[in-house]
C-alpha positions as CSV (number, residue, x, y, z in Angstrom):
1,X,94.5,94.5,132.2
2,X,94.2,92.7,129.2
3,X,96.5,93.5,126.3
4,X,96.3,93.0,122.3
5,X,99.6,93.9,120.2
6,X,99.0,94.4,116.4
7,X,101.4,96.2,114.6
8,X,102.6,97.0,111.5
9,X,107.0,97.8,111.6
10,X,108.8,99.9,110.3
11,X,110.5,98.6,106.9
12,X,114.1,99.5,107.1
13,X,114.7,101.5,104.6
14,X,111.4,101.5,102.5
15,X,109.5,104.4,103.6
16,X,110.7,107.3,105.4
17,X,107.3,108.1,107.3
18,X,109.0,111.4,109.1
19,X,110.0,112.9,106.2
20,X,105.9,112.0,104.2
21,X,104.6,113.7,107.9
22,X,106.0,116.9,107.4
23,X,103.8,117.3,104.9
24,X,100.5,117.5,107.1
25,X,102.8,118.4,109.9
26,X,103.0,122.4,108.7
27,X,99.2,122.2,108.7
28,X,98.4,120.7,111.4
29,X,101.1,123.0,113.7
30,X,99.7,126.0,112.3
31,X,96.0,125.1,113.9
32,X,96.8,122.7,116.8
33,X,100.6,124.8,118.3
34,X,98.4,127.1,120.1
35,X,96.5,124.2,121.9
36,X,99.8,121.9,121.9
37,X,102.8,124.0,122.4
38,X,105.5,121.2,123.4
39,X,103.7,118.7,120.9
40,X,104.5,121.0,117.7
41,X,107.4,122.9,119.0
42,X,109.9,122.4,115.8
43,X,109.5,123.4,112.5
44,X,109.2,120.1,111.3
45,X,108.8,115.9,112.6
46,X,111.7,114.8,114.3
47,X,113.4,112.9,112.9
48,X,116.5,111.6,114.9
49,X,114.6,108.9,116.2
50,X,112.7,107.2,113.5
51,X,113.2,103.8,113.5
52,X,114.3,103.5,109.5
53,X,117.8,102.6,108.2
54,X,118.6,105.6,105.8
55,X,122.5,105.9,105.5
56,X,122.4,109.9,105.3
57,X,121.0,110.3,108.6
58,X,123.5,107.7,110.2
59,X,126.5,108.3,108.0
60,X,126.8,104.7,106.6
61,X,124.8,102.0,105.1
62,X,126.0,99.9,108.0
63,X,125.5,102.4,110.7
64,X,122.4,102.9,109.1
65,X,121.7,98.7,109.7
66,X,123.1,98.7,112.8
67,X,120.9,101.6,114.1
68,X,117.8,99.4,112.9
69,X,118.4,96.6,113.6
70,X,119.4,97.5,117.1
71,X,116.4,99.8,117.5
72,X,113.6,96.6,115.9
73,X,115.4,93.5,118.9
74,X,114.5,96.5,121.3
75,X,111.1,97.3,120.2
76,X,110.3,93.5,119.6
77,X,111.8,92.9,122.9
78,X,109.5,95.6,124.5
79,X,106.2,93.7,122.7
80,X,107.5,90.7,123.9
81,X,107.4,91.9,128.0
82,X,104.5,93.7,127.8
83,X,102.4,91.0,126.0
84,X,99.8,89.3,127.9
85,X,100.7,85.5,127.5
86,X,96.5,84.9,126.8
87,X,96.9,87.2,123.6
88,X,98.8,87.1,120.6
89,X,101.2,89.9,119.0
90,X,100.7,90.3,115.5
91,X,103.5,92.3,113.7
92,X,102.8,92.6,109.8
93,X,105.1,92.8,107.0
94,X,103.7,93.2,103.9
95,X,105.8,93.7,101.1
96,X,104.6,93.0,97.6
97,X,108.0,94.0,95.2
98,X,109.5,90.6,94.0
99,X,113.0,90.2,91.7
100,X,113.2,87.4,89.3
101,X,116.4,86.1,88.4
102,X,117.7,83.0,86.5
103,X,113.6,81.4,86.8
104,X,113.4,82.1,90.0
105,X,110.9,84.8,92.1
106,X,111.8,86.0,95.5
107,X,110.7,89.2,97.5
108,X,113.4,91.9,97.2
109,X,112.5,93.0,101.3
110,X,115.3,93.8,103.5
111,X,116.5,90.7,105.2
112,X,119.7,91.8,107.2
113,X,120.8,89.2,109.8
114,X,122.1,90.3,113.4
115,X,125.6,89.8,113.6
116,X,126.8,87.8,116.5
């Protein structure tokens, strides 16, 4: 079987997409619970397991990192296995916020470094 990866990450701590869901989530319960019970069982999108970096549900900026950063070399790793060597992965990270400072631009994205 032929396989083609093309993903776009998670961005640390950029965009809490569990917490935006449960917006639609209440909507889309109410209609679909009845058709899937185990799907929309809670109240609202679990959250536990989202793969951001947010220091209140961790307890700690660096728990928070750690948590991450150990969750992305595991995902990446995962890609990386089930890849089909004839095929590329594409993983995208766009981030368009830049700080300048002193004459200089750079992007402001998260750049965290695994600790050895």
């Amino acid at each position: 079987m032929n396989k083609v990866v093309s993903t776009d990450p998670p961005y640390y701590d950029n965009i809490g997409y569990a917490d935006l869901s449960d917006f639609f989530y209440v909507w889309l319960r109410r209609s679909l619970r009845p058709i899937y019970p185990n799907l929309f069982a809670t109240m609202a999108v679990p959250k536990a397991e989202e793969l951001v970096a947010t220091p209140y549900r961790h307890g700690s900026k660096e728990k928070a990192e750690t948590f991450f950063l150990q969750g992305m070399t595991k995902a990446i790793g995962n890609l990386a296995e089930q890849a089909h060597p004839a095929f590329p992965v594409s993983i995208y990270y766009a981030f368009k916020q830049a700080e300048t400072k002193d004459d200089s631009t750079s992007s402001t994205g998260w750049k965290p470094s695994l600790k050895p």
